[in-house]
HTML snippet that shows the backbone in 3Dmol.js (N, CA, C, O; Angstrom):
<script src="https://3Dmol.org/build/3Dmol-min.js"></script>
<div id="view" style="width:600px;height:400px;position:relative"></div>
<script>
const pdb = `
ATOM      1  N   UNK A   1       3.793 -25.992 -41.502  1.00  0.00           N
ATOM      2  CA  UNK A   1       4.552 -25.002 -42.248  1.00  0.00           C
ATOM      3  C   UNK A   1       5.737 -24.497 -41.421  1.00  0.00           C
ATOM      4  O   UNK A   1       6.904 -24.409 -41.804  1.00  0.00           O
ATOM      5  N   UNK A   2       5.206 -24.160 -40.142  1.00  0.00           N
ATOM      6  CA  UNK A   2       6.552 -23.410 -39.400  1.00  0.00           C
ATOM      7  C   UNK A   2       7.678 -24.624 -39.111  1.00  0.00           C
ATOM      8  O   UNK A   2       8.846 -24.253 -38.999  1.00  0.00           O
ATOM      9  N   UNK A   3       7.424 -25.846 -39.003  1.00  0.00           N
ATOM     10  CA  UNK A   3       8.296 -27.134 -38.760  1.00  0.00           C
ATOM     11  C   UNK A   3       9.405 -27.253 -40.316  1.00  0.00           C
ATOM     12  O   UNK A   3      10.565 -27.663 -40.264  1.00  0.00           O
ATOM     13  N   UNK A   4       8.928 -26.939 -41.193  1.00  0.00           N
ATOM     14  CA  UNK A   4       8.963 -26.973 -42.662  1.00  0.00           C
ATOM     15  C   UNK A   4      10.560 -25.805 -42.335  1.00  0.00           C
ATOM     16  O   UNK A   4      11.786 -25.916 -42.309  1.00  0.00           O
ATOM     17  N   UNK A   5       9.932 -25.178 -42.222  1.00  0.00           N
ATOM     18  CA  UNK A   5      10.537 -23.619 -42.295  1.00  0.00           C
ATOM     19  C   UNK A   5      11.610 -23.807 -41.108  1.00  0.00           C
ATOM     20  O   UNK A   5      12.703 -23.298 -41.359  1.00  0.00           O
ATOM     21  N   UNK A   6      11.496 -24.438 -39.881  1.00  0.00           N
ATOM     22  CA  UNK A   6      12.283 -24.323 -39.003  1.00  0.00           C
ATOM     23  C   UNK A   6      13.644 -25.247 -39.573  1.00  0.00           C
ATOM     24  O   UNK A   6      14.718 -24.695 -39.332  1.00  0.00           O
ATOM     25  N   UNK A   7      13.715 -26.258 -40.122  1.00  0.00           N
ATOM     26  CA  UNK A   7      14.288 -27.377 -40.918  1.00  0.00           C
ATOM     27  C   UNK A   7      15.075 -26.699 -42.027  1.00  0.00           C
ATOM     28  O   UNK A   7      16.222 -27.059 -42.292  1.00  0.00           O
ATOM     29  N   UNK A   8      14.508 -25.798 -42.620  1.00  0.00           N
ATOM     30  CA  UNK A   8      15.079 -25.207 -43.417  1.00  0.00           C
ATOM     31  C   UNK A   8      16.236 -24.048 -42.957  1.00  0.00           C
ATOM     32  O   UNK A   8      17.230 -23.730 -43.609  1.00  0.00           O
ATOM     33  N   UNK A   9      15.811 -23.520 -41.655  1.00  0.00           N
ATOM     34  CA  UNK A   9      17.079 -22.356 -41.301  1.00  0.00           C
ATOM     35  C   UNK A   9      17.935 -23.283 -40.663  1.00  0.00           C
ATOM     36  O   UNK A   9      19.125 -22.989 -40.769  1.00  0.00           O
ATOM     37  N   UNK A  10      17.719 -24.168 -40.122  1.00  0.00           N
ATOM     38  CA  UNK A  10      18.771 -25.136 -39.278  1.00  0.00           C
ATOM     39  C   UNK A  10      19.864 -25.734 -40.526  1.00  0.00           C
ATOM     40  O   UNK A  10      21.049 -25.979 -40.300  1.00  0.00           O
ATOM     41  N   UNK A  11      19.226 -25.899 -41.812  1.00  0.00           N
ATOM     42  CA  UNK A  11      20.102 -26.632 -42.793  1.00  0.00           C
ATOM     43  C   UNK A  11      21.024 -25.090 -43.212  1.00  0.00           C
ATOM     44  O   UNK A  11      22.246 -25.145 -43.350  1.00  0.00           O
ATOM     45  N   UNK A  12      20.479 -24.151 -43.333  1.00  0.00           N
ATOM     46  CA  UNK A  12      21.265 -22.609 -43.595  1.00  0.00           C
ATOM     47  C   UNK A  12      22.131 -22.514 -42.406  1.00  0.00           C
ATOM     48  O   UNK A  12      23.254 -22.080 -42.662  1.00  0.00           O
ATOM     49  N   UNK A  13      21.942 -22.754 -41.393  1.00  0.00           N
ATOM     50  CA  UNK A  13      22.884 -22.733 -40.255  1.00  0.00           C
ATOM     51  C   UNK A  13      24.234 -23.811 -40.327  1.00  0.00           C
ATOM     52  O   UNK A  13      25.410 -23.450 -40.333  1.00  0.00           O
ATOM     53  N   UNK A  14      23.837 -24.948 -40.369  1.00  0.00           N
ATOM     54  CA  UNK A  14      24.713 -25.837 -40.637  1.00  0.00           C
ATOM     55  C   UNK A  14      25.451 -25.808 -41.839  1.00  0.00           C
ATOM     56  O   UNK A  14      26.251 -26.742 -41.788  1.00  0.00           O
ATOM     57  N   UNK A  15      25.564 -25.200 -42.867  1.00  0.00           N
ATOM     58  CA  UNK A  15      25.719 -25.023 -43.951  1.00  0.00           C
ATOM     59  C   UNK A  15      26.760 -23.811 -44.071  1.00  0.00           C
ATOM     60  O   UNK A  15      27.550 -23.570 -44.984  1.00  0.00           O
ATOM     61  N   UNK A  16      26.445 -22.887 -42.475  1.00  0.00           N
ATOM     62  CA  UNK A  16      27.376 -22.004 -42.206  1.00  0.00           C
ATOM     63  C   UNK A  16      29.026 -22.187 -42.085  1.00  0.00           C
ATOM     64  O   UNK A  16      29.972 -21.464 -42.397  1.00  0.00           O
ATOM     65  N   UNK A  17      28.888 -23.788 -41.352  1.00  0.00           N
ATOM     66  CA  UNK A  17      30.375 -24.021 -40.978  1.00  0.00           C
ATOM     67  C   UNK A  17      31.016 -24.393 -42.581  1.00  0.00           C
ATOM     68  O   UNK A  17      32.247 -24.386 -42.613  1.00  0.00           O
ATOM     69  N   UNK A  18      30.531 -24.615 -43.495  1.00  0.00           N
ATOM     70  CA  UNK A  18      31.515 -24.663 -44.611  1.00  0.00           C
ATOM     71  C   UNK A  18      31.485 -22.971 -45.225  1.00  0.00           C
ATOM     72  O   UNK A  18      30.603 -22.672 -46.029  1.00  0.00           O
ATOM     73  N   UNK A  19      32.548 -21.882 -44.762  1.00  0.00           N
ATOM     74  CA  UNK A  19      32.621 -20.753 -45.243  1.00  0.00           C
ATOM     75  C   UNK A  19      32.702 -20.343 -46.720  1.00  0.00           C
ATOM     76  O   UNK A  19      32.102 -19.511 -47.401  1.00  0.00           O
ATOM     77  N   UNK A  20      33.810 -21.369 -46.992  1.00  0.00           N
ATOM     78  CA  UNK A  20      33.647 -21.084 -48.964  1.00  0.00           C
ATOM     79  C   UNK A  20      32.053 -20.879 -49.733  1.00  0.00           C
ATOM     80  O   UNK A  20      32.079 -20.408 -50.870  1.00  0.00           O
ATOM     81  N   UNK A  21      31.108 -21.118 -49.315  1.00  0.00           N
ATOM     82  CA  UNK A  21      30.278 -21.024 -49.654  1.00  0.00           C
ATOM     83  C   UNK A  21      29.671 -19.843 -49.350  1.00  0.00           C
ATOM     84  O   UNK A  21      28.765 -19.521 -50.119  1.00  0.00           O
ATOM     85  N   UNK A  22      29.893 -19.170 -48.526  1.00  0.00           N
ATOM     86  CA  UNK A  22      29.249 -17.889 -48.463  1.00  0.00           C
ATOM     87  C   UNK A  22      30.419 -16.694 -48.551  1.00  0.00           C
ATOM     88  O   UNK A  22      30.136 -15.505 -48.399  1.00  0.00           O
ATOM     89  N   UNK A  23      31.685 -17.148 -48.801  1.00  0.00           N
ATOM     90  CA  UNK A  23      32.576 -15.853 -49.473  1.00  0.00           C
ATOM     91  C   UNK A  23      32.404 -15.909 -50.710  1.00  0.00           C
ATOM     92  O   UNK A  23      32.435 -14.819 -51.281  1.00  0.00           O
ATOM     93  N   UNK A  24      32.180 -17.075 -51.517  1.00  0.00           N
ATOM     94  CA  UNK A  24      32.101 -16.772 -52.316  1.00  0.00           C
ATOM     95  C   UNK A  24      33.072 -16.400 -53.360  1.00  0.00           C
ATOM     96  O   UNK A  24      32.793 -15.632 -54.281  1.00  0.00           O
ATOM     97  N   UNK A  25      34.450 -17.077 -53.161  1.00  0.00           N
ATOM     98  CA  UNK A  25      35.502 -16.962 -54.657  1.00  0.00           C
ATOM     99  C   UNK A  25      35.576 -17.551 -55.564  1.00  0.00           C
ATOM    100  O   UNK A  25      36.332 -17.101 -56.425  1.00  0.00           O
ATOM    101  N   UNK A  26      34.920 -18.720 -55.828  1.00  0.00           N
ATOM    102  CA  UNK A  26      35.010 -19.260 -56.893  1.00  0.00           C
ATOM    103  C   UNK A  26      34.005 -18.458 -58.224  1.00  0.00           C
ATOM    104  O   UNK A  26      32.797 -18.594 -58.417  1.00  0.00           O
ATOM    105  N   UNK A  27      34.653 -17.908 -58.731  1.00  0.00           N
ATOM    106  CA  UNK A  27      34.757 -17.142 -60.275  1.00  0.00           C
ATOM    107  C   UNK A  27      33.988 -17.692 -61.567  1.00  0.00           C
ATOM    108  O   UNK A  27      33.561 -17.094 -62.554  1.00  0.00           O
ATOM    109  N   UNK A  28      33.964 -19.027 -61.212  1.00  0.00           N
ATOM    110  CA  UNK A  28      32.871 -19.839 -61.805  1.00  0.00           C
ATOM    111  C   UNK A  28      31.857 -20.756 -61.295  1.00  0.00           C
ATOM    112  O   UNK A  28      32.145 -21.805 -60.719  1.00  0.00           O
ATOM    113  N   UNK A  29      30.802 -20.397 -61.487  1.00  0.00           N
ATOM    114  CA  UNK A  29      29.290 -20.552 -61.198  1.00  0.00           C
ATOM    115  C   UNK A  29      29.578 -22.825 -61.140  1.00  0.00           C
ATOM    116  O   UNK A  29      29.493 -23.695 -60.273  1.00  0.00           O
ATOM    117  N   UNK A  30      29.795 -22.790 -62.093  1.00  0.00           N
ATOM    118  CA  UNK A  30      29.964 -24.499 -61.902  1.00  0.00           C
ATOM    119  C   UNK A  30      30.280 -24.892 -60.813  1.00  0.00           C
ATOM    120  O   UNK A  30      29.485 -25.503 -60.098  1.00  0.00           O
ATOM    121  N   UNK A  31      31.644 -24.594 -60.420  1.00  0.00           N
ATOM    122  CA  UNK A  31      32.672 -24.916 -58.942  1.00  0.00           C
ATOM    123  C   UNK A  31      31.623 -24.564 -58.117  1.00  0.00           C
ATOM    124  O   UNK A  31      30.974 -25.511 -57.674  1.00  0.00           O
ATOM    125  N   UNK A  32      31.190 -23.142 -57.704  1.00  0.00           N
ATOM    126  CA  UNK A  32      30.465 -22.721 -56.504  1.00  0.00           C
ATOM    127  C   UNK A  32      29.332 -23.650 -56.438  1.00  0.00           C
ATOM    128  O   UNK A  32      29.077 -24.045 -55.300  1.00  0.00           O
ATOM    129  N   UNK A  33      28.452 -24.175 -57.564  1.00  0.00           N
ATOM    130  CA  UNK A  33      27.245 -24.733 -57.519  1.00  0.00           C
ATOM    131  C   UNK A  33      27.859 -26.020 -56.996  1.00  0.00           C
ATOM    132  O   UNK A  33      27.083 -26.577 -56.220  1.00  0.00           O
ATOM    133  N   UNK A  34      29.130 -26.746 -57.191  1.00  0.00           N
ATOM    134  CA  UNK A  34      29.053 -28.148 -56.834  1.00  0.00           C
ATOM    135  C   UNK A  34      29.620 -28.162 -55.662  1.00  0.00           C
ATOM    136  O   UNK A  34      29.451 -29.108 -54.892  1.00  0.00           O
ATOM    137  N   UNK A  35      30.318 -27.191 -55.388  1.00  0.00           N
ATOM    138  CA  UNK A  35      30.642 -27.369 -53.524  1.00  0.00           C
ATOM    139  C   UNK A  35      29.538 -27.080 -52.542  1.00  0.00           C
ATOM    140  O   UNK A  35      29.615 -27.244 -51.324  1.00  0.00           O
ATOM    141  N   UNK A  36      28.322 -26.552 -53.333  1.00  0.00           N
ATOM    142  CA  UNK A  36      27.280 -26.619 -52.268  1.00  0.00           C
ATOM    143  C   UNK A  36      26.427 -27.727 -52.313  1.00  0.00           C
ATOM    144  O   UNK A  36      25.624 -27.953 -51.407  1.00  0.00           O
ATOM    145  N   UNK A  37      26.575 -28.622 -53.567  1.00  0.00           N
ATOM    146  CA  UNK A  37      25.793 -30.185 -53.282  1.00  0.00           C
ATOM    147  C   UNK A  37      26.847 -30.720 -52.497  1.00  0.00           C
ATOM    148  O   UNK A  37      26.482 -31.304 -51.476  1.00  0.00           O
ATOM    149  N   UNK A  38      28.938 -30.622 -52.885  1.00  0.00           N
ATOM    150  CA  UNK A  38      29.124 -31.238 -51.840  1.00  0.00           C
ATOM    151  C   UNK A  38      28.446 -30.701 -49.991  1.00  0.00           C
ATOM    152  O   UNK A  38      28.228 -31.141 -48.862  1.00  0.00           O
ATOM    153  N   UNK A  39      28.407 -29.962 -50.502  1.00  0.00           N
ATOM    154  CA  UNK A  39      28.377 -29.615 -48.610  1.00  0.00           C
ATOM    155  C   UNK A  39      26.659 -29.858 -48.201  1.00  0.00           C
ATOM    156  O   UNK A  39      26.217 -29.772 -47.055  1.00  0.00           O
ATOM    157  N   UNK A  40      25.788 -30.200 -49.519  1.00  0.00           N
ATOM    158  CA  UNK A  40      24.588 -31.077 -48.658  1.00  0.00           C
ATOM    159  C   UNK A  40      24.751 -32.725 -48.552  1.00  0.00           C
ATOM    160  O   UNK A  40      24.315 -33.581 -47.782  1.00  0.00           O
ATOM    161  N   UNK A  41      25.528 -32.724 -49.617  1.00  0.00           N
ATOM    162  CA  UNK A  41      25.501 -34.534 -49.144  1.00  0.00           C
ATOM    163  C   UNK A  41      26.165 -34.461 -48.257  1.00  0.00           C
ATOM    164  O   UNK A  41      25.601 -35.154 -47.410  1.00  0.00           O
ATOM    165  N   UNK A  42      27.721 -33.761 -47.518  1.00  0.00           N
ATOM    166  CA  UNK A  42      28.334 -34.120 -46.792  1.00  0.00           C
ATOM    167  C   UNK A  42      27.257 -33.544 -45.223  1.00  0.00           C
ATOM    168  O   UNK A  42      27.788 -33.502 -44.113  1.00  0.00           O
ATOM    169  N   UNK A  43      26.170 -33.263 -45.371  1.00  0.00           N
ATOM    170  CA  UNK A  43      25.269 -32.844 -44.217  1.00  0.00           C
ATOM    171  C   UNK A  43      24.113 -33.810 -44.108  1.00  0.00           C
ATOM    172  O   UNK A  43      23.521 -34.025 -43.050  1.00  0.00           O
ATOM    173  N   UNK A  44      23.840 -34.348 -45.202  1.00  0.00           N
ATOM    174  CA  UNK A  44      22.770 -35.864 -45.765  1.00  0.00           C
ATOM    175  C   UNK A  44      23.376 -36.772 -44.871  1.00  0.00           C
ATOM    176  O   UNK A  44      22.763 -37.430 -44.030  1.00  0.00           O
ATOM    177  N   UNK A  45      25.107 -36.802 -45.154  1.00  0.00           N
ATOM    178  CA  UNK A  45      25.608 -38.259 -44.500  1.00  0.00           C
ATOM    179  C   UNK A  45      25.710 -38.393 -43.107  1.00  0.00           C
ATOM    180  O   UNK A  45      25.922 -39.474 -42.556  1.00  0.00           O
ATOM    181  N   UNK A  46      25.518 -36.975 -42.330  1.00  0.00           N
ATOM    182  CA  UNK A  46      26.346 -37.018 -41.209  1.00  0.00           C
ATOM    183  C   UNK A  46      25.013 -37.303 -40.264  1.00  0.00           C
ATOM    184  O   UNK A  46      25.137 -37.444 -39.047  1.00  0.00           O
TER     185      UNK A  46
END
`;
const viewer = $3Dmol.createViewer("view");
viewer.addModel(pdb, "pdb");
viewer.setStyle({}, {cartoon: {color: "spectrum"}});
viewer.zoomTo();
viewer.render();
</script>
């Protein structure tokens, strides 16, 4: 569980360096939702 969990704040961490995602301007829910699959595949690929 804690390995589970540790995996999971490391992906919230990494996830940090793309900022648009946690300011938060995009005004519509669509845009915001698909720049955060881009920014897991672009973390999948790397």
């Amino acid at each position: 569980m804690y390995e589970r969990r540790n995996e999971v704040a490391r992906l919230f961490r990494r996830l940090k360096g793309f900022r648009r995602i946690f300011s938060c301007f995009d005004k519509v829910i669509l845009m915001f939702i698909g720049f955060i699959n881009f920014a897991l595949v672009v973390e999948t690929l790397r």
